[in-house]
N, C-alpha and C positions, 0 to 999 in steps of 0.2 A: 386403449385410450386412457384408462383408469390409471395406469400407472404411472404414466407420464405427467401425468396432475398430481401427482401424491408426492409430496417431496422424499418420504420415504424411498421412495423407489426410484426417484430422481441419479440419473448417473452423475457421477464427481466433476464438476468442469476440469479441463486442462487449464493450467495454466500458459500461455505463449505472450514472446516479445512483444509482439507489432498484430493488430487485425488492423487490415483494410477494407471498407467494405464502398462500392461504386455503383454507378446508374449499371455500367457493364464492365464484364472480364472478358476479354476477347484471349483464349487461351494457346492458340493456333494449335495447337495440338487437345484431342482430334481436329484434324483439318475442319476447316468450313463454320466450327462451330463461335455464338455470341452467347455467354450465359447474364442474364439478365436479372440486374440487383441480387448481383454476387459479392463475396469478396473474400480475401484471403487471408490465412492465420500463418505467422511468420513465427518458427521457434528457432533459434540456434543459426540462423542465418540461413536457413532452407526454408519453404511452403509444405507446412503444415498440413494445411486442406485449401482445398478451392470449392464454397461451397454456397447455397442462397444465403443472405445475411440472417434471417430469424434463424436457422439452422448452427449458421457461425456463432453465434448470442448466445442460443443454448449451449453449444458442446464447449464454447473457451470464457476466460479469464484471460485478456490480453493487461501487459501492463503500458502500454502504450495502443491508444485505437484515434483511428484516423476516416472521417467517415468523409465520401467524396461522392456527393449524390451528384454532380454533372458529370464525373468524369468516366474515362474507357483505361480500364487499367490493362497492358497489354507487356510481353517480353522484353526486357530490355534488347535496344539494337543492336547488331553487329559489325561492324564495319569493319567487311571482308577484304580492304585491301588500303592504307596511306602510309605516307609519308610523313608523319606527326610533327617533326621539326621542322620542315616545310613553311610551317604557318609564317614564319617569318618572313616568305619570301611572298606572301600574297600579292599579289598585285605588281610584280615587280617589273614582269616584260611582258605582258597580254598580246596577242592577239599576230601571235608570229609560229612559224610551223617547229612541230617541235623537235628536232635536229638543231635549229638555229636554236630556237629557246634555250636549250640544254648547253649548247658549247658553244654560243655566245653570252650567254646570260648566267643559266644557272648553274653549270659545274665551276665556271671562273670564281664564283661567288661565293661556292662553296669549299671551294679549295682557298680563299682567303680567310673564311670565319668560320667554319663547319668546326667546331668543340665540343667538350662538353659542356662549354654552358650554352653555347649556343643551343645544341642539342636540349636541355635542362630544360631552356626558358622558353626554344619553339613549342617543348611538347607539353609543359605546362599548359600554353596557349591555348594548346589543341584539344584537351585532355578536357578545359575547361568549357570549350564551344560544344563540345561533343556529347559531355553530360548535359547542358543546357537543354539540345537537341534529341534526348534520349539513348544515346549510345552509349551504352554500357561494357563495350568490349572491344578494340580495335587490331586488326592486324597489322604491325608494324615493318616496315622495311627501312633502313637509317643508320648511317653512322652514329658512334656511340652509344650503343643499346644500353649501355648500362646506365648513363645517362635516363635515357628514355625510362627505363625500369625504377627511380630514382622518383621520377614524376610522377612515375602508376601508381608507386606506392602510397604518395604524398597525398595522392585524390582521392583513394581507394578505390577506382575505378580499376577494369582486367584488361590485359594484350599481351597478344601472343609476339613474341618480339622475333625478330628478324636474326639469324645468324648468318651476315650478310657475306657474299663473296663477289670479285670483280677484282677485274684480270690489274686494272691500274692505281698505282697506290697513292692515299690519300692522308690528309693528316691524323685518323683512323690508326691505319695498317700500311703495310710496306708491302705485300703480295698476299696472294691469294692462301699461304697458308699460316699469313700472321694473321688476315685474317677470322681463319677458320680457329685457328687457336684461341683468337682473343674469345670470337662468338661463343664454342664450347665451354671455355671457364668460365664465361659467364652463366651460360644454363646449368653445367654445375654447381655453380653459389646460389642458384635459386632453384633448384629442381624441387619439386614437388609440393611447388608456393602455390594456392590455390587464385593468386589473380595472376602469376605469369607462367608465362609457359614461352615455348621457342619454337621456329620454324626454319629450315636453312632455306636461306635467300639467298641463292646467286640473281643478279640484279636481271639479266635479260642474255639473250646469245648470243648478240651483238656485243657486251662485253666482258663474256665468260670463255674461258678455252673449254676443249675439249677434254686435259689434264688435269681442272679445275673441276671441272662437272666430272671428274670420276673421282675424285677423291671427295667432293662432295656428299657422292649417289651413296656412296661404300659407309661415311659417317650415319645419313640420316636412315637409311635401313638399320643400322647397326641400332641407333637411339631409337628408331620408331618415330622419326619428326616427318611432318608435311613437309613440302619443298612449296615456297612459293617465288613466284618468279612472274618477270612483264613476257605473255609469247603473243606473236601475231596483232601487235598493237597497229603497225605501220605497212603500208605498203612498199616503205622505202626498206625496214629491217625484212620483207621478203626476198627483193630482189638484192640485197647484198646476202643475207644466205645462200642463194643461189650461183653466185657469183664467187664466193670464199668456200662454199663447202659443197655446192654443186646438188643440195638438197634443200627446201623449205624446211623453214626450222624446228617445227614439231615433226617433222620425218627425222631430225638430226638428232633432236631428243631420246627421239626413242629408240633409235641404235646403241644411247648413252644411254639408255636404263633408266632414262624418269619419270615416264608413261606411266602412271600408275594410280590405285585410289588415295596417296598420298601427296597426289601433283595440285594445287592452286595455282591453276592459269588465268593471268589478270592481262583483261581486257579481249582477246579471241575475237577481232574484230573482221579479219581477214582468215575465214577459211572455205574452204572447199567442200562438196558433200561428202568426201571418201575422209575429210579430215575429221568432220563433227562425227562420222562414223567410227571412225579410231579411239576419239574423247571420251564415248559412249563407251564402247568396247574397254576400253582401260578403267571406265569406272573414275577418269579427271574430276575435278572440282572446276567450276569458273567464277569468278570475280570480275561482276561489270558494274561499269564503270562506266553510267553513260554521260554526264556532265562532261568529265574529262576528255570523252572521246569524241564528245560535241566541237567543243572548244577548241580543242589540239586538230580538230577536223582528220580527223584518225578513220571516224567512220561508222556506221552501227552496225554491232554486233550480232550476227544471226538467233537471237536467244528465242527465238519461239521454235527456231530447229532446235536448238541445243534441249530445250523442255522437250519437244516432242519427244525426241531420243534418249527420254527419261535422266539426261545430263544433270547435277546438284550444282544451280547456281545461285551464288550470294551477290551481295550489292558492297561495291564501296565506291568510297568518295575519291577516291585516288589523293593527292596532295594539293593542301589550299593554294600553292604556286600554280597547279593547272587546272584547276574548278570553279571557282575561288574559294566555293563553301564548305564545311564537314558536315553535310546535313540529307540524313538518311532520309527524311522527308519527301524533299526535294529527290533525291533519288529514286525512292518508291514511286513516282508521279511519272518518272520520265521513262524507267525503265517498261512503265505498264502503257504506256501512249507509244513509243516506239516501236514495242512489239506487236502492237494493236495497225501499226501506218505501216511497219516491214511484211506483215501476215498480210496483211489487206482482212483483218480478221479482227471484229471487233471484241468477241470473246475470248481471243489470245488475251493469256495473261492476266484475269481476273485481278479484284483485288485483296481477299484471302491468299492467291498465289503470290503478290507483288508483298505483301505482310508478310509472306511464311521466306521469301528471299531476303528481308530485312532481318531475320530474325534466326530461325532456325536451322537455315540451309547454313548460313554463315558459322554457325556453330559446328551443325554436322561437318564442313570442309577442315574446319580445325582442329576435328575428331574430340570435342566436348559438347555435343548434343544430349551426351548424357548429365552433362553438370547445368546447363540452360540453355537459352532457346525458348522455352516453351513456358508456359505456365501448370505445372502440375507437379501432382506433392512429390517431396523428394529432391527437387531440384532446387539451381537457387534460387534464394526471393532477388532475384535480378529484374525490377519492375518501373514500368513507366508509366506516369499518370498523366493524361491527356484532358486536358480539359475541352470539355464543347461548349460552353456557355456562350460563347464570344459570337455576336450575331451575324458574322459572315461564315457561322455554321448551321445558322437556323433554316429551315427544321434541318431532323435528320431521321431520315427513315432505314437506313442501313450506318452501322458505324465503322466498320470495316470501309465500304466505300468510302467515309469521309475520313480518316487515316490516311486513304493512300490518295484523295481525290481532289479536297477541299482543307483537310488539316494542315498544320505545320508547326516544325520546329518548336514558334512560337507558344504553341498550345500548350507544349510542356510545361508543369506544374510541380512534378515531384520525383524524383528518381533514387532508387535503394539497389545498391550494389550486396548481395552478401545480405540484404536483413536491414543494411546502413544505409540511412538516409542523406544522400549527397546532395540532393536539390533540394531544396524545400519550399516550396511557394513562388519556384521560381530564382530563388536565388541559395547561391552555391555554398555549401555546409564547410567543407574542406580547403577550397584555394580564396585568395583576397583578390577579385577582379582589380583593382585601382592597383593593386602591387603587378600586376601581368600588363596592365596598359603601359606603367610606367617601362617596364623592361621592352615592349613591343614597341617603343618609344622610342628609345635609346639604342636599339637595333636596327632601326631605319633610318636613325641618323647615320649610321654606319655603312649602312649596305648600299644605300642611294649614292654615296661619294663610292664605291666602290664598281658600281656597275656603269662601263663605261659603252654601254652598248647602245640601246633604242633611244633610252632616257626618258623611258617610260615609268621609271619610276619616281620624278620631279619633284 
């Protein structure tokens, strides 16, 4: 005790970036746990320590300190599965099944405008509702990835970008192996960029061949890339598998070699028990997506079978065209009430579980659970500041619950990619919202005279 009083004997403070120090660190890793009037030492763009604040005081010298006595400082989210450039098309034909949506509405549409600025200025949109909303990481699927990668960089925000394949050619690509070519040069010009990284994306089965999905499987083995892909979203893309190839589509798959722990299956709304049995067994990843699947009336997801069977499921928003929102909030809330009304089981799906699917699983499916996810040292300071002050949070006896129960989007206060601080108070460090309305502007005047369908979008 003597020594610690004696400045003699006092140890040297560190010097680091950024301390944060909050009412709570909600670190999801260990599972379950809340650390209380914590906060975190950011050196070099990584978490220093996660430690009590009088603890943090002694051992650092931060050159920048940021102190948030209401807030819940928690991982930045992950948004295991959208469409980023999408955002332009919000709102543009609601409330129609999605067969007609797609090939009355949204492929016409996007086979007139889909560019790279289109591409540019959707995923700026999106890049910017999403840090808003705490999401620090998104998995993308999308014509013009380089585009898209263009915008990541601009925000400083990370995404795993899509090396996308599909049988029919677009203003993009001309076949499935201009595609493939364009996608790999492009993960070559960025390999080993610590916010992008790649995923090969053939879009779905319904419109991938089976010459496509091997020249694919052969690449991203070859790279070590996840494969992400829409399977089992529809009951109508069942019964035409079965019809065309005479098997349900994840039986199709895995005669093609995709089964595997590098597979992201988005949405898995339609399956069987020898199916989620398989998922297991192979060690799949899923992406749900229950807004979307709401909406598009697709269906819910088995996901308290898929947890039971120890499945790795993350959350996405799918595309603001079928949600409307990019808001992992909102998704954490639905994905834990839905599991909770398909169990008949009100302890299905906790909400530490419904947090660690926002967050961690989403990284582990992208195979960087070791670079964030979580909060704990070594990894990145990739962190979201929640505020609870707002009195439709009063009281709160668990913070965790109110995260996934009572919070939102809204609450978000502050968000640091890397160390850097992108939000600040609520408002965005990196893009000029008024420069994104005007272009989101100027895009709807476009698309509206372009969409000659419902005329839903007036």
């Amino acid at each position: 005790m003597w020594a610690t009083q004696n400045p003699e004997f006092m140890p040297e403070r560190v010097t680091v970036d950024t301390l944060i120090t909050a009412r709570w660190v909600v670190p999801v890793e260990p599972e379950g746990v809340v650390l209380d009037r914590h906060g975190i030492a950011i050196r070099d763009g990584r978490i220093e320590a996660v430690a009590p604040i009088e603890e943090l005081e002694a051992r650092f010298e931060a050159r920048d300190r940021i102190a948030l006595g209401g807030h819940a400082l928690i991982p930045g989210l992950v948004n295991l599965h959208t469409h980023a450039a999408m955002t332009l098309l919000r709102g543009l034909a609601d409330d129609l099944p999605l067969m007609d949506w797609l090939k009355h509405h949204i492929w016409p549409v996007e086979m007139k405008y889909a560019d790279r600025q289109f591409v540019l200025d959707g995923t700026l949109l999106a890049c910017a509702e999403m840090l808003k909303g705490g999401v620090t990481c998104f998995n993308d699927m999308y014509f013009f990835p380089e585009s898209a990668a263009e915008a990541v960089l601009a925000c400083g925000m990370r995404a795993a970008l899509g090396i996308i394949v599909i049988d029919f050619p677009t203003a993009y690509a001309a076949d499935p192996d201009d595609y493939l070519h364009k996608g790999l040069a492009l993960r070559d010009r960025y390999r080993g960029h610590s916010h992008l990284f790649f995923c090969a994306a053939p879009h779905a089965p319904y419109t991938v061949s089976d010459k496509a999905f091997g020249k694919l499987v052969t690449f991203a083995e070859q790279l070590d890339l996840p494969i992400h892909i829409h399977l089992h979203e529809t009951d109508d893309e069942i019964r035409g598998s079965l019809a065309q190839h005479g098997v349900r589509p994840i039986q199709r798959l895995q005669g093609l070699g995709l089964l595997g722990p590098s597979l992201v299956a988005v949405h898995m709304v339609h399956l069987n028990p020898s199916e989620i049995e398989l998922v297991a067994q192979q060690g799949c990843h899923v992406a749900h997506c229950p807004s979307s699947n709401l909406k598009l009336a697709s269906g819910i997801a088995p996901v308290h079978q898929l947890l039971d069977r120890g499945v790795n499921v993350g959350l996405g928003t799918d595309g603001a065209a079928s949600n409307n929102r990019l808001d992992l909030f909102e998704e954490m809330r639905l994905a834990a009430l839905l599991a909770k009304a398909a169990s008949g089981k009100a302890d299905t799906l906790p909400a530490h579980a419904a947090l660690r699917m926002a967050t961690l699983n989403g990284a582990r499916a992208l195979g960087k659970d070791g670079l964030f996810g979580s909060l704990v040292p070594g990894k990145a300071a990739d962190i979201v500041a929640v505020d609870f002050s707002a009195i439709e949070l009063a009281p709160c006896y668990d913070p965790v619950s109110h995260l996934v129960y009572a919070a939102g989007r809204e609450d978000v206060t502050d968000v640091w990619v890397a160390g850097r601080r992108l939000v600040r108070q609520g408002e965005l460090a990196t893009l000029d919202e008024n420069e994104l309305r005007t272009r989101a502007a100027e895009w709807r005047e476009k698309i509206r005279i372009a969409d000659r369908g419902s005329g839903s979008a007036g």
